[in-house]
N, C-alpha and C positions, 0 to 999 in steps of 0.2 A: 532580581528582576521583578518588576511589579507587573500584574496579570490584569487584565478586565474582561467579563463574561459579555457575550454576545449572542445573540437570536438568531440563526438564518435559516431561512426559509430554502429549500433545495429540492428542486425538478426530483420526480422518483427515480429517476436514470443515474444522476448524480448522485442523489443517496446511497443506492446501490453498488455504487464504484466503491464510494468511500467504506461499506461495509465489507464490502469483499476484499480489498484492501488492508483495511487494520484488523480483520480475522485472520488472513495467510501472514500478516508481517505484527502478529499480536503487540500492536500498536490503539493505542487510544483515539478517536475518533479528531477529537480536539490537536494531536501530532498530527493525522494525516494532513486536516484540512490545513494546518499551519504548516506544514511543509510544500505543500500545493499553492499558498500565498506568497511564501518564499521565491520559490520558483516562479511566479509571475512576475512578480516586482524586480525578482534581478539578482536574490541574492545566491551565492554561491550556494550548493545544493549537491547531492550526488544524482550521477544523472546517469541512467543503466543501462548496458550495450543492447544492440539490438537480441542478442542470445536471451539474457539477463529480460530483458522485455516478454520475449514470449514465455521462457521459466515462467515469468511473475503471472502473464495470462491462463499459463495452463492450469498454474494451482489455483491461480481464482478459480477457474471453472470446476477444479474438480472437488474446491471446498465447497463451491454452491451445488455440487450436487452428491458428492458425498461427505455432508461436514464432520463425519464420523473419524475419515480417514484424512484429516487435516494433518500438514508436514509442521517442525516446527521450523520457521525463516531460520533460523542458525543451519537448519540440515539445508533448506533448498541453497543457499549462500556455498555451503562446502559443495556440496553435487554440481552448481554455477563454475567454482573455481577448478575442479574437477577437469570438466570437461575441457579448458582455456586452453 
């Protein structure tokens, strides 16, 4: 698959998502926003229960404020299937 690098510019609010994001799901910057494209345009994507949603909120919030005690996504994913 051949790659091209791109510039974009992104509202500090946006930035923010996306860092808080690929910190809790230790994922590359350039994955998230590529997966967020995905999901616009149409292509199949996993797309996470409303549980699974607020999991994913809580640890953002508690990587941005304790990023000491950051989980690794493989554990919040098992504690996710856990609770089902």
């Amino acid at each position: 698959m051949s790659v091209r690098k791109v510039a974009v510019t992104l509202p500090e609010e946006l930035f923010e998502i996306v860092e808080r994001a690929r910190t809790v799901e230790h994922r590359t910057r350039s994955e998230v926003i590529q997966e967020a494209l995905r999901t616009h345009f149409g292509e199949a994507v996993y797309v996470p229960t409303d549980d699974e949603r607020r999991w994913l909120v809580a640890a953002l919030d508690e990587a941005t404020q304790t990023p000491e005690r950051s989980r690794d996504w493989d554990q919040v994913r098992a504690e996710l299937r856990a609770d089902q």
